[in-house]
MILO-287257 format. One line per field, with one value per residue (C-alpha): residue number from 1; x, y, z; residue in one letter. Coordinates in steps of 0.25 Angstrom, whole numbers, plus 5000, padded with zeros to 4 digits. Layout:
% MILO-287257
pos = (NUM, ...)
east = (X, ...)
north = (Y, ...)
up = (Z, ...)
code = (A, ...)
% end
This chain:
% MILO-287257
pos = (1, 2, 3, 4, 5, 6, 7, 8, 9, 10, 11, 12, 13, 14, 15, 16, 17, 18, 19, 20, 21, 22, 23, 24, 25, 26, 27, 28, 29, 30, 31, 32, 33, 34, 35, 36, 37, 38, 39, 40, 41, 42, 43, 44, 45, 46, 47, 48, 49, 50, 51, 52, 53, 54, 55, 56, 57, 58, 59, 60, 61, 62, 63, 64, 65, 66, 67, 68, 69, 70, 71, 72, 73, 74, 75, 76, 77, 78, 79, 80, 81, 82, 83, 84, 85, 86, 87, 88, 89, 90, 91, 92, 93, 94, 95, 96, 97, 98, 99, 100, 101, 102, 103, 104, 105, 106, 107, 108, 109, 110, 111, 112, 113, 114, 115, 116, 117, 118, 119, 120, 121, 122, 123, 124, 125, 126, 127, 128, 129, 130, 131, 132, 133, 134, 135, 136, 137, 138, 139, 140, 141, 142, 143, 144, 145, 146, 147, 148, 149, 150, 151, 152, 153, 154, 155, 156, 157, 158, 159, 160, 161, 162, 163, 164, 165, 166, 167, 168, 169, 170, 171, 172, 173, 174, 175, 176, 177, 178, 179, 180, 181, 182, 183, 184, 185, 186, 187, 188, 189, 190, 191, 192, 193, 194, 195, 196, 197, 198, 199, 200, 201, 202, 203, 204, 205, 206, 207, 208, 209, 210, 211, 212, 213, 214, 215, 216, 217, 218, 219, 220, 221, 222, 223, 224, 225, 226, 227, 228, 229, 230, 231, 232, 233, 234, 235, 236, 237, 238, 239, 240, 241, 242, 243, 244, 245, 246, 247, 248, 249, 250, 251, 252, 253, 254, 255, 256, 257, 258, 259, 260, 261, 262, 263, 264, 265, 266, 267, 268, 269, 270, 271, 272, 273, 274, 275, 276, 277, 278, 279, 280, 281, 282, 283, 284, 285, 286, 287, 288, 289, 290, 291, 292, 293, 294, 295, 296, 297, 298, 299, 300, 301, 302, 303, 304, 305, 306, 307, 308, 309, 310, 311, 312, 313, 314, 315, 316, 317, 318, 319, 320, 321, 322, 323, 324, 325, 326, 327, 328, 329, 330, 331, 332, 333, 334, 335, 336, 337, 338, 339, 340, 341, 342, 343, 344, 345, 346, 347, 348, 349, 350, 351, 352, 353)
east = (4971, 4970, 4976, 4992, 4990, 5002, 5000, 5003, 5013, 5021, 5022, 5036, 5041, 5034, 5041, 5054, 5051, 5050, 5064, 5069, 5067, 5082, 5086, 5071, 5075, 5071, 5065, 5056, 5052, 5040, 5043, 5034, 5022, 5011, 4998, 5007, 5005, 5016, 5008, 5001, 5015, 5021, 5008, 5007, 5024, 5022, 5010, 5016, 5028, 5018, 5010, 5011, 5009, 5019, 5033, 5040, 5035, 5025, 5009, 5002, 4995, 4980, 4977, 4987, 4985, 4996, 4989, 4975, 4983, 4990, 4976, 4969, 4983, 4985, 4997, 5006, 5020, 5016, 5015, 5010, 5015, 5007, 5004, 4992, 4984, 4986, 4980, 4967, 4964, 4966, 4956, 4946, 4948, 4946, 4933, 4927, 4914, 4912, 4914, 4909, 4911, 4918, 4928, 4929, 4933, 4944, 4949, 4951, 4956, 4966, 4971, 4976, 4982, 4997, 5001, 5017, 5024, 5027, 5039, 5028, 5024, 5039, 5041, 5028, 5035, 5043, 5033, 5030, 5047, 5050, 5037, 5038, 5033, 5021, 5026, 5040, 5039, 5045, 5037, 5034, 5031, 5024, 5028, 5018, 5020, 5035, 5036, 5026, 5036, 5040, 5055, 5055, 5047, 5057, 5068, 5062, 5059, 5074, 5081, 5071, 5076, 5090, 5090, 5079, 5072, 5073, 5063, 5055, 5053, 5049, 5039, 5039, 5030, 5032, 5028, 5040, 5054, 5057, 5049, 5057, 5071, 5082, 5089, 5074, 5075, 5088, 5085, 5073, 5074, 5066, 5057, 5051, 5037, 5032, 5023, 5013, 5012, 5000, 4995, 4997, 4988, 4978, 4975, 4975, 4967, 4957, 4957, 4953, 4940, 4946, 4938, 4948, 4961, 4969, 4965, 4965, 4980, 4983, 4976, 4984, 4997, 4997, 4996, 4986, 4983, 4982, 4972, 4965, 4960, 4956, 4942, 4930, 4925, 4939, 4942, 4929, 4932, 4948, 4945, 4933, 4945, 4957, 4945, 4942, 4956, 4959, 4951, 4957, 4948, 4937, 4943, 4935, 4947, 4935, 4926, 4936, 4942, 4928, 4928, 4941, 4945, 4938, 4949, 4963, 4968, 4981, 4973, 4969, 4981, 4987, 4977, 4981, 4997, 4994, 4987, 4999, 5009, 5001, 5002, 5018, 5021, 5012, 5020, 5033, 5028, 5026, 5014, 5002, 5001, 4989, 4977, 4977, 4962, 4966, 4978, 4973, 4971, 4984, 4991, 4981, 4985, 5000, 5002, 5000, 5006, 5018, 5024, 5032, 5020, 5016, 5027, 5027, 5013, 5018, 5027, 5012, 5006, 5017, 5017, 5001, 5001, 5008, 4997, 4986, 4986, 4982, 4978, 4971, 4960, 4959, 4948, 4958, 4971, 4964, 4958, 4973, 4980, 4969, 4973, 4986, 4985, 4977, 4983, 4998, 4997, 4985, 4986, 4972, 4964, 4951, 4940, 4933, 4919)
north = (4936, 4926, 4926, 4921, 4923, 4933, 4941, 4935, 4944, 4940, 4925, 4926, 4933, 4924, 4913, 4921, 4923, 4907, 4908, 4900, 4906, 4906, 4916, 4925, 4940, 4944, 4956, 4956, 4970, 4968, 4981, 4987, 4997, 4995, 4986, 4976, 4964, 4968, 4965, 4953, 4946, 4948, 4944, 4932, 4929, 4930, 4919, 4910, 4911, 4909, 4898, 4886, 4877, 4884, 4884, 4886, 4903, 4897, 4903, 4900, 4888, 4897, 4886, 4885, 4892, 4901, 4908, 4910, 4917, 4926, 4930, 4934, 4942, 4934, 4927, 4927, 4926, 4938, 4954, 4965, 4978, 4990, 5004, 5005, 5012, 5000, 4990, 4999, 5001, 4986, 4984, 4992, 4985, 4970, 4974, 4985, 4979, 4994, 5008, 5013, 5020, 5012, 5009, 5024, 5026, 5016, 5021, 5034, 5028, 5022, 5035, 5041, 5027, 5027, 5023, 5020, 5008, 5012, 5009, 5004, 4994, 4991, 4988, 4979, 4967, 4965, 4956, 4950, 4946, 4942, 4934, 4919, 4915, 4907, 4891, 4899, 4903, 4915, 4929, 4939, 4956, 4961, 4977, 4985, 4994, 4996, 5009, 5014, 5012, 5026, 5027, 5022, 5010, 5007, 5010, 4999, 4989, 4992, 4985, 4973, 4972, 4974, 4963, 4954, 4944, 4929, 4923, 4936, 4940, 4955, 4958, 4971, 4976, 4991, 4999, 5010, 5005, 5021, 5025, 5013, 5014, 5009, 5001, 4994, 4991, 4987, 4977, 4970, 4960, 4970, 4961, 4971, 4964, 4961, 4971, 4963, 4965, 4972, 4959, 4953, 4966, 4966, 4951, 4951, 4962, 4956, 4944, 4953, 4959, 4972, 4974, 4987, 4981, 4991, 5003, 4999, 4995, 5008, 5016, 5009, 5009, 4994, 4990, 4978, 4977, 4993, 4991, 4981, 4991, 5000, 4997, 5002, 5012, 5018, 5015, 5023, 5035, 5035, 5033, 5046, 5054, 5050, 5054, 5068, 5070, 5067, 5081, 5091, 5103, 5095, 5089, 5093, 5091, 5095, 5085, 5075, 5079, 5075, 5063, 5059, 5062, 5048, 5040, 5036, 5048, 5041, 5035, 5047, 5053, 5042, 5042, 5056, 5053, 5044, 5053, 5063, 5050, 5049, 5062, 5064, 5051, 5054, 5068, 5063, 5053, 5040, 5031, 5033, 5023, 5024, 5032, 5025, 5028, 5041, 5042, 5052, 5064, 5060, 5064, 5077, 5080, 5075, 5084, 5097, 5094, 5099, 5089, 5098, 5101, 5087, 5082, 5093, 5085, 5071, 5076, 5083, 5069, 5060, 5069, 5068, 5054, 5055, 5064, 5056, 5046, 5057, 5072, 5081, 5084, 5073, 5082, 5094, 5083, 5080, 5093, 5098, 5085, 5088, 5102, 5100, 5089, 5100, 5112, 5107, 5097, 5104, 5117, 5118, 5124, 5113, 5112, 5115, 5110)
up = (4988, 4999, 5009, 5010, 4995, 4987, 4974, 4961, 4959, 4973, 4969, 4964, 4976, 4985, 4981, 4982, 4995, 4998, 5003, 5015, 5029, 5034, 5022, 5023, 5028, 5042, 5036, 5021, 5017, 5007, 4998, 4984, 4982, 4988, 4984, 4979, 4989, 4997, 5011, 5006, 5003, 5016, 5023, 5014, 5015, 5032, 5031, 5025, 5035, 5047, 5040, 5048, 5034, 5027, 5029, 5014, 5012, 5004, 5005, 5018, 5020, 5026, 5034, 5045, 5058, 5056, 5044, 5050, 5060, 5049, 5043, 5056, 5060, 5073, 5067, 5080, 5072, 5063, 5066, 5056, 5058, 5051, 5056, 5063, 5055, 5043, 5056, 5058, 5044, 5041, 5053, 5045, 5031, 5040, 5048, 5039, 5031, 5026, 5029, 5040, 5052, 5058, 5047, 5045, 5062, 5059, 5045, 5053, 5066, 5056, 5051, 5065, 5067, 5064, 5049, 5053, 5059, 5072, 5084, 5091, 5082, 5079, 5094, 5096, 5086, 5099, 5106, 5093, 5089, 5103, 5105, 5101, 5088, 5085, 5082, 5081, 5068, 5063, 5066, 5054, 5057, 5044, 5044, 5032, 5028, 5032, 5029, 5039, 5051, 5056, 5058, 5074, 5069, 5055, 5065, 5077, 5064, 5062, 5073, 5072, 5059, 5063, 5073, 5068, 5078, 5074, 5068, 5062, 5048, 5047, 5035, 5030, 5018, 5013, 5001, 5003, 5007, 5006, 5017, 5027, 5033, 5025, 5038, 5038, 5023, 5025, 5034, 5028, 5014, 5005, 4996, 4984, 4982, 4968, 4961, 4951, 4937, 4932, 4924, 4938, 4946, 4936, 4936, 4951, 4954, 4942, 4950, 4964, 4955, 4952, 4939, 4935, 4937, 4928, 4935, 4948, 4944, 4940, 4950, 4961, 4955, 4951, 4964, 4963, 4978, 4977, 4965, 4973, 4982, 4971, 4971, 4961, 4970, 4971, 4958, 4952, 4961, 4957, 4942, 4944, 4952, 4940, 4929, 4937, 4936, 4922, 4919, 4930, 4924, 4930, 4943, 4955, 4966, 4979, 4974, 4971, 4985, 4991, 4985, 4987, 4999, 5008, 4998, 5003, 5000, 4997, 4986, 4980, 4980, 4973, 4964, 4959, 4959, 4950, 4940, 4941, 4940, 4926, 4922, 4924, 4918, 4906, 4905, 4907, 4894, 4902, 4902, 4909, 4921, 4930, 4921, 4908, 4906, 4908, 4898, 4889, 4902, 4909, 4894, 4892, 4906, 4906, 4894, 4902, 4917, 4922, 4927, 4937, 4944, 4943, 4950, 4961, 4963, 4963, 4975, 4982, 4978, 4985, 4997, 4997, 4998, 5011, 5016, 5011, 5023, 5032, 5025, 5036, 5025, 5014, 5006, 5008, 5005, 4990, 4987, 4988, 4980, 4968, 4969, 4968, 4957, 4949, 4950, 4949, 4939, 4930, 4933, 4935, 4944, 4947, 4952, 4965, 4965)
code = (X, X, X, X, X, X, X, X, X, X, X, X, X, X, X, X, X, X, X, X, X, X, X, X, X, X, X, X, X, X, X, X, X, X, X, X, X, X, X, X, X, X, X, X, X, X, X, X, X, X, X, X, X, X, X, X, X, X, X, X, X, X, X, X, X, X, X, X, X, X, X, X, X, X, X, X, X, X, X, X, X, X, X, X, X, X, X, X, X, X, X, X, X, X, X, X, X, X, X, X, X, X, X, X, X, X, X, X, X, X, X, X, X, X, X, X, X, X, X, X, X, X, X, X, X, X, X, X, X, X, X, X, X, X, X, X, X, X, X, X, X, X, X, X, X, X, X, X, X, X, X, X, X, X, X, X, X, X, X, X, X, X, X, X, X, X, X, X, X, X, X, X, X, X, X, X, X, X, X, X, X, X, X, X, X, X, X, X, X, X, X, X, X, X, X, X, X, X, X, X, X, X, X, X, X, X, X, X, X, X, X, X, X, X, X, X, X, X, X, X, X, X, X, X, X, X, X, X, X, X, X, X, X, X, X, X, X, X, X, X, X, X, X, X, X, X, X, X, X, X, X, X, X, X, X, X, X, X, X, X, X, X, X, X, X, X, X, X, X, X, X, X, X, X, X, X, X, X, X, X, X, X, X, X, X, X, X, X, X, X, X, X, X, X, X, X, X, X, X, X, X, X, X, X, X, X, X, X, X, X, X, X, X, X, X, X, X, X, X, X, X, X, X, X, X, X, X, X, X, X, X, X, X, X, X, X, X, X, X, X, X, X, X, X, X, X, X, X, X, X, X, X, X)
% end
């Protein structure tokens, strides 16, 4: 996608949103599941306000000054806001050519740096709202994701947004309105972003050189930008994992542990709820949504599951998935989730080694 381009399935809201400036909100919340395009819009949708060629909301121009600024992220009339630890591990995408020690010392340094929002951060926009704006243009602060702000920081956001400084357009972008403070919601024009077809995913992932567009659909939830990054090598070890657990008698959880345990553990873990997401709604006589080219083992193995147990292990799963970010011991953290997914749900005791 170049540049100040949107999504295909974003063009009907994008010209929604070519609204006059005296009747736009001082506050857009971008809200919808992730891996949707929510980010790119609202970086595309503050471009275009800050391109020096374009002022109808239309795309932006590319050539102007003003949007050469946007790319290298020296724009002086626009300020992202993201927990630390998102900035170093961006850093590491931009300069990493492959992995290797150093990218590894960052990826770590990354971990202990803070994944929220903080007062602090809240508190530096100061010196960018008061400043004067470039060419006296209106001034955009791009918040992602929304919900990592702990509660000093949603509550320092608050009076901002209370008592809005002229001339600034706060940009928020959020995957989980649950997990923001209702008198922030409240405050913002809360925009629910378009999710696209799965015509549309499919032909826009075909046109990216995903060569399995299906199943990278279905792995990641039919989220295309998610499936995106669903590459082959990933892609052959999540379909070795899924077809390892489609015979649980011979499922190796220590040497799947081993193997598994350098992944975004957030990954995995996902990857297994949406097993068990097939196996309950298989049971419960629904349709089989993630594992089609496993159909035939979901109904052997739907048949005999208590769904009980299988949803005390939904519950273990959603509560792992909060751990995942940071377990003390990710061998021990999946060794444990296999064990639980084996015993509770089959009722059988596997294997060791």
């Amino acid at each position: 996608m170049a540049a100040a381009e949107i999504f295909p399935w974003q063009r009907m809201l994008w010209q929604q949103m070519k609204q006059p400036k005296s009747s736009q909100h001082h506050a857009l919340l971008l809200k919808g599941r992730r891996g949707i395009g929510k980010l790119a819009f609202a970086r595309a949708l503050a471009k275009s306000m800050l391109c020096a060629q374009n002022q109808n909301a239309g795309m932006a121009c590319e050539k102007c000054s003003d949007c050469h600024w946007f790319e290298q992220g020296t724009h002086p009339n626009i300020y992202c806001l993201e927990p630390e630890a998102l900035s170093e591990l961006k850093h590491v995408a931009s300069e990493s050519t492959g992995v290797g020690k150093t990218e590894t010392t960052s990826v770590k340094t990354a971990k202990k740096l803070s994944q929220q929002i903080t007062i602090a951060q809240i508190r530096a926009l100061d010196d960018f709202i008061y400043l004067s704006a470039h060419q006296e243009r209106d001034k955009i602060i791009l918040i992602h994701p929304t919900e990592a702000m702990n509660v000093a920081a949603a509550n320092a956001l608050l009076k901002k947004l209370e008592e809005p400084p002229p001339g600034v357009l706060f940009l928020l972008v959020t995957h989980n309105t649950a997990s923001i403070p209702a008198t922030v919601l409240s405050r913002c024009q809360q925009i629910m972003m378009p999710v696209p077809t799965r015509q549309q995913a499919r032909e826009w992932l075909q046109q990216q050189g995903i060569r399995q567009p299906d199943f990278c659909l279905a792995m990641a939830g039919f989220s295309p930008l998610l499936a995106l990054q669903h590459d082959e090598q990933q892609a052959a070890l999540h379909a070795a994992f899924i077809q390892s657990l489609s015979t649980p008698e011979k499922f190796d959880l220590i040497a799947w542990a081993e193997k598994l345990y350098k992944q975004d553990l957030s990954t995995v873990t996902g990857w297994v709820q949406k097993w068990c997401y097939d196996l309950m709604s298989c049971r419960a006589g629904g349709r089989i949504y993630y594992h089609l080219q496993q159909a035939d083992k979901i109904r052997q193995q739907a048949a005999t599951v208590d769904l009980i147990a299988l949803g005390f292990l939904w519950r273990e799963l959603a509560a792992s998935q909060q751990l995942a970010s940071h377990p003390l011991n990710a061998r021990l953290f999946l060794e444990e989730l296999f064990l639980n997914l084996l015993e509770i749900v089959y009722q059988h005791k596997p294997e060791t080694g």
